[in-house]
N, C-alpha and C positions, 0 to 999 in steps of 0.2 A: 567557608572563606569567600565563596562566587556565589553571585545570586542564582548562578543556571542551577547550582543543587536543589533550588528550591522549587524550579517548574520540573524536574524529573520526577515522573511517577515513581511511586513507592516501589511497584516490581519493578521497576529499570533497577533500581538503587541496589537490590536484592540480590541482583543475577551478578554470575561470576564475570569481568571484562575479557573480552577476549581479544586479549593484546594482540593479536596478529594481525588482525583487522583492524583494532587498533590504530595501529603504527604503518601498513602498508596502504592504508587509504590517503595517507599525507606522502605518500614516494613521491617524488620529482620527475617531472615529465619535461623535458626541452625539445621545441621541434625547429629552434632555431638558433642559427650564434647568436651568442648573446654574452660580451666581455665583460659583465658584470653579472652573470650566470654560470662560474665557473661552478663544478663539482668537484667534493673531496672526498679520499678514502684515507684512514688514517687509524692508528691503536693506541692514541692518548696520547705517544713522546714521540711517533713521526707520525707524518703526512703530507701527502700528496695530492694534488689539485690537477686536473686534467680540464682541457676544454670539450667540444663537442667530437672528439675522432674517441673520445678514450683515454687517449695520451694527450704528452705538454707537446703537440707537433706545432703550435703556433705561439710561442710565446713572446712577442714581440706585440703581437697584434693585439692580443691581452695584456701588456704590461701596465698599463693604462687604466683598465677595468679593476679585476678579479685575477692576480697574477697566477703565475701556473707556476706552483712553489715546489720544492721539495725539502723539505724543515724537518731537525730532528731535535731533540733533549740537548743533544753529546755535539752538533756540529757546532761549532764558536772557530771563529780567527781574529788574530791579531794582526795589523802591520807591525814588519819593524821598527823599531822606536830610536834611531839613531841618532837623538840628542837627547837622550837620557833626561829622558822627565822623571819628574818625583812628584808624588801622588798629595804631599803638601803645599805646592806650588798653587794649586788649585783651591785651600783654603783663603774663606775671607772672614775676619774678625768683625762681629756685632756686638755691638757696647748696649745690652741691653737688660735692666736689674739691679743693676749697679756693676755689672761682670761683665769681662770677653768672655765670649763663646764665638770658638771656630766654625765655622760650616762651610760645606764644598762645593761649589756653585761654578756657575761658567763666568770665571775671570773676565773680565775687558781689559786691563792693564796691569803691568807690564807685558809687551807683547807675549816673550817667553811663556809668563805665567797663563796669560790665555791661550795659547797651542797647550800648555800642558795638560789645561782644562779640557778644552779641544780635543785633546788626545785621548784622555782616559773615556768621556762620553762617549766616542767611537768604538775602543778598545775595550774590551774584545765586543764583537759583533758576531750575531749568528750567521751562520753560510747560511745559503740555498744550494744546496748539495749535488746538483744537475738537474738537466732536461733531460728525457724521455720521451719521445715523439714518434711519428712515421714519417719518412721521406716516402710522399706519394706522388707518384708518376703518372702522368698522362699521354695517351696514345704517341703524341712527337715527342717524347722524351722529358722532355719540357715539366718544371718541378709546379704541382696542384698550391693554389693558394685557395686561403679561407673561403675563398667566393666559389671556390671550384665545389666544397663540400655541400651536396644538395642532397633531396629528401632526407633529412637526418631526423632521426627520433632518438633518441636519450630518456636512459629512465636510472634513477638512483633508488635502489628495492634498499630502505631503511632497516627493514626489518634482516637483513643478511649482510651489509656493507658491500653490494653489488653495484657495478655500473653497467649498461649494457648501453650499448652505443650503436646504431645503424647509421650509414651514410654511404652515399654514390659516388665513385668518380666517373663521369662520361657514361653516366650510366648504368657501369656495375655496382652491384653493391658487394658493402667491407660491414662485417658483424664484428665489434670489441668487446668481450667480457675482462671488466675489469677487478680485482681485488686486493687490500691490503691484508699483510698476514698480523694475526692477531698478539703477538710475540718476538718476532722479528719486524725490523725495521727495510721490511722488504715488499714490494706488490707483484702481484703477477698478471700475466693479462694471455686472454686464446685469442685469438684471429682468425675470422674463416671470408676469404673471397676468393676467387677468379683470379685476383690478382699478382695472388702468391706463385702462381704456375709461370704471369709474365713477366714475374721478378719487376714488377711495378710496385712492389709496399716492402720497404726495411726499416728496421726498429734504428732512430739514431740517439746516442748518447755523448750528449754536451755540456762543458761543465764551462761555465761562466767563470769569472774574477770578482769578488765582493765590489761593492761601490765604494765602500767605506758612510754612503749617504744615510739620512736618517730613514729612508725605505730603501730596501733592494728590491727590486723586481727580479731580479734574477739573470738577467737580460745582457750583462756587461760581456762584449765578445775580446775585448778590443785588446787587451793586455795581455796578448800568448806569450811575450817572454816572461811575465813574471811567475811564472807557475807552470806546471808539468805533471801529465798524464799519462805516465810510460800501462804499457801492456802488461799482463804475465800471465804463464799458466794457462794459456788458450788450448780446448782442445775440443772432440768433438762435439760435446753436449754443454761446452758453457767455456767461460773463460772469464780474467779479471782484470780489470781497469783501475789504475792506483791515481787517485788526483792530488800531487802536494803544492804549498802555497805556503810561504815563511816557515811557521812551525808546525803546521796541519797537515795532517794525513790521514786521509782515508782511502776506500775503497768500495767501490761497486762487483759484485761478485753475480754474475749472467751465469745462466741455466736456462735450455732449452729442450724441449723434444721434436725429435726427427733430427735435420741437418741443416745445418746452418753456417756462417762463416764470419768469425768475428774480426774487422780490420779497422784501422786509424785512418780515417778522413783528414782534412785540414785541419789543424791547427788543433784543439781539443775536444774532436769530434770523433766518436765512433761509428760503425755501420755493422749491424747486425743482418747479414744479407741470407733469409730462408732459401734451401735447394727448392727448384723450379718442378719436382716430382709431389707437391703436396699443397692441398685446399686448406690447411688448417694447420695454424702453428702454437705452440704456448712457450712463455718466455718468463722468468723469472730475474728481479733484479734488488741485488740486499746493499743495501748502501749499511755500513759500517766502519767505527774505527778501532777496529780488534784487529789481530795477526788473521785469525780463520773463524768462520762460521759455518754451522751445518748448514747446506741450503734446503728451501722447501721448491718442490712442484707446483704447478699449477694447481694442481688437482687438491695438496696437501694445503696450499693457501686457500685456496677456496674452504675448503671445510675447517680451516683454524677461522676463518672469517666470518661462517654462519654460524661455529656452535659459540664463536665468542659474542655474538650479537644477540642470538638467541638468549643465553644466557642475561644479559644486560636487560635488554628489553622484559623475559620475565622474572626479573630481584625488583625489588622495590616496591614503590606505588605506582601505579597508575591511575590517569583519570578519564572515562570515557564521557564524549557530550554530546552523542549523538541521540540522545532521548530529550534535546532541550531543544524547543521551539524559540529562543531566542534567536536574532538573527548573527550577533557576534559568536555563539557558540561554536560555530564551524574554523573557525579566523585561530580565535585563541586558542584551541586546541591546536590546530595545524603546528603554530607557534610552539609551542610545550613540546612538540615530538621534535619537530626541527632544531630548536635550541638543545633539548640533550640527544639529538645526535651529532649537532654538534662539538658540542662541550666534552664528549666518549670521543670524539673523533682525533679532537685535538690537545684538549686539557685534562688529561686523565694521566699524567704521568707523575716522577718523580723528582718534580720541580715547578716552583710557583712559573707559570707561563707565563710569553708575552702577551698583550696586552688584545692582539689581535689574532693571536693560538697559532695555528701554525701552516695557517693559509699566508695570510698576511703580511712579510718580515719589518713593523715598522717599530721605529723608535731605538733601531739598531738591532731589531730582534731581545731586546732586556727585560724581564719581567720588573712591575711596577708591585712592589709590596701593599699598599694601597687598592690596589685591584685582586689582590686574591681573594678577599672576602666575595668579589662576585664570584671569581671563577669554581668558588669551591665550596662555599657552604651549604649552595644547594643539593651536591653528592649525598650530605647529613640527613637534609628535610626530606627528599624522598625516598630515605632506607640504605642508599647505599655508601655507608660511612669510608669502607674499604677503599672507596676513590677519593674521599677526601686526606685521608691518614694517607697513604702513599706518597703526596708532598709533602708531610708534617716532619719526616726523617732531616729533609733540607735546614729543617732551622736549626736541629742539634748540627750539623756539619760547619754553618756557618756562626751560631755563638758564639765564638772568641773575636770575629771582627764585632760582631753586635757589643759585646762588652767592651772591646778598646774603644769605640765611637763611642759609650757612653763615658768609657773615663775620661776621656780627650776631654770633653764636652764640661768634666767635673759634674756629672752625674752618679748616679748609680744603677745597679744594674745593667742591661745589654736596653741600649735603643736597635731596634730593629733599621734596616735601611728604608729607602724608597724606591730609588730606579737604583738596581741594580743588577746581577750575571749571576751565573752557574756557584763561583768562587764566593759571593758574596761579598764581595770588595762594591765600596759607596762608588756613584757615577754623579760625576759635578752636575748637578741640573739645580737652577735658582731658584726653582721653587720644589721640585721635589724634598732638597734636603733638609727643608722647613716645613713638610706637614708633619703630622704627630697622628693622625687616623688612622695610620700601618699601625700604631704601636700595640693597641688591646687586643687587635685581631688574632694574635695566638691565645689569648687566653677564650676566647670565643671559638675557635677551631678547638679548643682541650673540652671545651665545656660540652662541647655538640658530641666532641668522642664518650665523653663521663655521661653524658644522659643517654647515650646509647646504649653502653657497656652497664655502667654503675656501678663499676667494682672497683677494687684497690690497684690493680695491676695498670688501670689508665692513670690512676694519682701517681702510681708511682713513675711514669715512665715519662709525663710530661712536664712533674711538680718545679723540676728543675728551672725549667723554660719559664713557667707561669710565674713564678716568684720572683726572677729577675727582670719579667716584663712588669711587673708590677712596682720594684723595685725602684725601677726608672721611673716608672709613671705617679711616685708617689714623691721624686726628689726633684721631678720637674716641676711642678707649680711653685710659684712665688707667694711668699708669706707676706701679707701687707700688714702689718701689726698695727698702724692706725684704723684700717676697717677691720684687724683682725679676720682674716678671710683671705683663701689662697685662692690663687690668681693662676688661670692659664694662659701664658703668656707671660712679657710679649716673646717678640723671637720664632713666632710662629706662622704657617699661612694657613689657613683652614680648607678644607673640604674643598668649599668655594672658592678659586684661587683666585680669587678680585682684590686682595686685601694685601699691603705690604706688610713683610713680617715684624721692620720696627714698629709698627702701628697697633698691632693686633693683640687684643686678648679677650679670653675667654668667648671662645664660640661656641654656639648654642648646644650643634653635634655634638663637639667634643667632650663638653662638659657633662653632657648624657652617658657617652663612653666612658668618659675616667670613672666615673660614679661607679659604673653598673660593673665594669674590669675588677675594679679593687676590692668590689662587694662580693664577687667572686674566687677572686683569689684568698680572699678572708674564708670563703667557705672550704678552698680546697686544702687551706690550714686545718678546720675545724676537722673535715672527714678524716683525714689524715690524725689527728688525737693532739696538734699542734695546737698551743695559743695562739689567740690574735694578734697581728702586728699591730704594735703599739704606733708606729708613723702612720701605716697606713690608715689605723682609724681615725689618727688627727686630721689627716686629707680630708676623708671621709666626711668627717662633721665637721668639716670647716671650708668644702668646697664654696666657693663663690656659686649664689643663686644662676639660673637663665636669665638672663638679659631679655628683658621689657622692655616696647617702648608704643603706647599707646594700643593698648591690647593686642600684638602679635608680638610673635619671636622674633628679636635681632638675629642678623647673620654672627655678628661678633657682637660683646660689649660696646668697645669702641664706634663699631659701625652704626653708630647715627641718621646717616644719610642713608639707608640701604635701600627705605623705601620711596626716595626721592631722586637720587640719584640712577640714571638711566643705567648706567656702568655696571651697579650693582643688582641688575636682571637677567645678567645673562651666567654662563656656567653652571653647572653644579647647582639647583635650589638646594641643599645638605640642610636648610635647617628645619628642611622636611624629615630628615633621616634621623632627628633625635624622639620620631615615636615610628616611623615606617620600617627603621632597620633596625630599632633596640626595642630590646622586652622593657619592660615598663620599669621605671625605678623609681615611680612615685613622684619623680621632678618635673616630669609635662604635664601641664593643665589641658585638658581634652578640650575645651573651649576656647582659649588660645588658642591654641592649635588647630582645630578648626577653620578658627579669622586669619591665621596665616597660611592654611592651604586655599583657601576661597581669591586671597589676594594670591598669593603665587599661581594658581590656575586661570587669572584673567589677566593677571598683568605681565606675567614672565615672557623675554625674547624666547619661545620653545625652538626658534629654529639655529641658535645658536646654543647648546643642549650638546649633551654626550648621551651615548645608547641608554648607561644604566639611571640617567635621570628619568625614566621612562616607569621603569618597575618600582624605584622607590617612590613614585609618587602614589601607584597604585599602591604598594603598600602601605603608605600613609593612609590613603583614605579607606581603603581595606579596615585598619585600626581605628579610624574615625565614622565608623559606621555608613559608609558611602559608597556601597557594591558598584553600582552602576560607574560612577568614576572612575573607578577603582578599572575596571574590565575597557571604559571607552581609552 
């Protein structure tokens, strides 16, 4: 796949890797704040971000950078809605085909109608579930700020999901061991200084009020009457902190060893204050929304946290490059371990994530359907399917709204959404609700499971899903009966979202997608001892060609102007991704293709680009025989 396999001698290739070294030669080293250097620890469906103490003790100063989050699967809040919106309110009708079709988008006018819009976009919104931090003291009493934290060394050991943290106040030094439990949605952390004797270091817990904004930081102190933090249950090894807000309620459940004192600060502040007889403390804290939860130790988190990493790190593939005299070979590796600790960190649960996992909370905290194909298909490619199938359960849950948006719509089958929540209810967004590049991505998440398995028990469990995504994507193209040749679009935005939806059709992507989806779900007719569907094959042989226009690929048909117009250089290249993200379906000319990666790699605005335009492009040129590319 990478040219560095090809300078590794034969015996490198040979020998077993040994992932430990592997994976711990890439740990994270910080010798200094740094608000755009936070560190996370996390088990797929929460986590926790800390800055340089260990804990979130400074999250204001961070809010800016690298926020100091606490995000889980299960936290979500509403405001209350006291003028009763209705979730049609926020339809708008597109005369496009010759047909209205509804779509849910952010209103402008009538005012009503855009607060209702307004409202649902927001509603429901992920929490940041509290702070966790130190109140550290200095010799006059007087509270430590960031600048007061010196010699600090910070290390994240990848290979155990450890933090360890050193730093000074005035001189002493404070050691944090920190850990998330592998199972619960709890961390724990030991602390040993000096300073526990002079009752100058306590654990505080504070829980914010949502923004309601398109990012929280987490940060909001300001609204103590709207929400309430009562106590309960305190006693001497732990006690529990209940946080409610409109309809939301959960719980923080504290565990400590030795002695401790747990009491309410101001406003929705805690103070976990250690007895002044002891150098070393550990404290455990399970944010949940159950009645009870068993808690874990220190001790016992710690060891759910290395044998769950251990584990991780040796399933699957790996790749070692330390046998390659290349000079990028060190970089891209680092990269490879970094990114799947991150992706176990944060997107490893049972639910498509948002978009920025669970450091991050933006865009309301909403997963973007659209983006699960990154977050998740590479669980598949390197062996470990178990993390991909784990969000796959979500679509059977949500299916029934997928099928009413496609009836609304006068479709068939279930359209899948695009920004959407937990519940699976559509979020007004104007271009979201017009792309169509969510739609094949289950039959691609089924397929990657069937090539893994190969047996009958994955046809039967997803055949449901795959037939209706099909369904849809075989009643959405328009029939043009003068060119004879169906048409995707209009009605749609592509990949690329430079293009209005009345304008558009047939994009290069997409048409790659529909092709390869329906040629699949025809197969999983076939294994199954099913005929072929008769609609689908008329799609099929009668999709409209890729769109040409002086030997490269158009973004869209319509789009004309794409390589002239300045406008259409920026976002998303996607029409790279009809040979970099799809297996081949015999429709990309590798020659074309070619002349349109050469012009998008010299003329594209890259600095106006999103993260994953970054990987499809190598994978494009990956596919076009262009290693080098490919890796710079």
């Amino acid at each position: 796949m990478f040219p560095l396999f090809l300078i590794l001698p034969f015996n490198l290739l040979a020998q077993k890797i040994d992932r430990k070294a592997l994976v711990q030669r890439h740990n994270v080293v910080l010798t200094k704040a740094d608000t755009l250097s936070s560190l996370t620890v996390g088990n797929g469906g929460f986590a926790f971000t800390v800055d340089v103490t260990g804990l979130q003790t400074f999250p204001k100063e961070y809010s800016k950078g690298m926020p100091l989050g606490t995000q889980s699967e299960w936290g979500w809040h509403s405001f209350i809605d006291t003028a009763g919106y209705k979730r049609e309110e926020a339809l708008k009708t597109y005369h496009v085909n010759g047909r209205d079709i509804t779509y849910m988008v952010q209103i402008k006018e009538p005012e009503h109608a855009k607060k209702a819009a307004d409202w649902y976009r927001q509603n429901p919104h992920r929490l940041q579930l509290g702070n966790i931090g130190f109140e550290l003291l200095k010799k006059d009493g007087t509270l430590a700020t960031l600048n007061d934290i010196e010699n600090i060394k910070q290390q994240l050991d990848l290979w155990t999901g450890e933090i360890k943290s050193h730093f000074t106040i005035e001189g002493v030094p404070v050691d944090v061991t920190t850990y998330c439990h592998s199972t619960k949605d709890a961390i724990s952390v030991k602390i040993s200084s000096p300073l526990l004797q002079q009752r100058r270091i306590r654990i505080k817990i504070t829980f914010p009020y949502p923004t309601g904004a398109w990012t929280d930081e987490g940060v909001n102190y300001s609204q103590e009457g709207k929400h309430q933090s009562p106590q309960s249950g305190r006693h001497n090894n732990g006690g529990t902190v209940y946080h409610s807000l409109d309809s939301t309620r959960y719980r923080v459940d504290c565990w400590w060893k030795g002695k401790a004192f747990l009491g309410q600060r101001e406003g929705h502040s805690y103070l976990i204050t250690p007895e002044k007889t002891q150098n070393n403390f550990e404290f455990t804290a399970n944010f949940h929304d159950a009645d009870s939860v068993s808690l874990a130790s220190y001790e016992e988190t710690k060891k759910s946290s290395i044998e769950a990493w251990k584990h991780y790190w040796q399933s699957g593939a790996a790749i070692d490059f330390s046998g390659s005299t290349d000079k990028r070979a060190a970089e891209l590796e680092r990269r490879i371990i970094l990114s799947q600790y991150l992706m176990k960190t944060q997107e490893a649960g049972y639910y498509p994530p948002q978009e920025t996992g669970l450091t991050y909370n933006s865009w309301f905290g909403k997963p973007h359907l659209e983006m699960h194909w990154w977050h998740a298909t590479h669980y598949a490619l390197w062996g470990r399917i178990d993390l991909l199938e784990k969000s796959l359960g979500w679509y059977k849950k949500v299916f029934p709204i997928a099928k009413e948006l496609a009836k609304r719509q006068g479709f068939e089958g279930a359209r899948w959404q695009k920004m959407t929540d937990n519940t699976g209810e559509e979020t007004p967004s104007s271009v979201g609700a017009l792309l169509i590049w969510q739609q094949p991505h289950f039959i691609y998440f089924a397929e990657l499971c069937y090539r893994d398995k190969a047996n009958k028990q994955v046809l039967e469990k997803y055949k449901e899903l795959v037939f209706a995504t099909a369904d849809f994507m075989a009643s959405f193209p328009y029939y043009d009966s003068v060119k004879k040749r169906y048409i995707l679009g209009k009605g749609l935005i592509p990949a690329q979202e430079r293009f209005k939806a009345e304008e558009t059709f047939n994009p290069t992507y997409e048409l790659v997608y529909w092709q390869w989806a329906l040629s699949v779900a025809q197969q999983w007719r076939e294994r199954l001892g099913m005929p072929r569907h008769k609609k689908w094959d008329d799609v099929l042989q009668k999709l409209s060609p890729l769109p040409i226009q002086e030997r490269l690929y158009l973004a869209a048909e319509n789009a004309t102007d794409s390589y002239t117009n300045p406008e259409y250089r920026t976002d998303h290249p996607s029409v790279l991704a009809a040979l970099g993200v799809m297996p081949s379906t015999g429709q990309v000319d590798n020659t074309i293709m070619k002349n349109t990666f050469d012009w998008v790699w010299k003329n594209w605005t890259w600095r106006d680009t999103w993260g994953w335009d970054f990987p499809m492009t190598a994978m494009t040129a990956t596919r076009l025989g262009m290693p080098d590319k490919a890796i710079d």
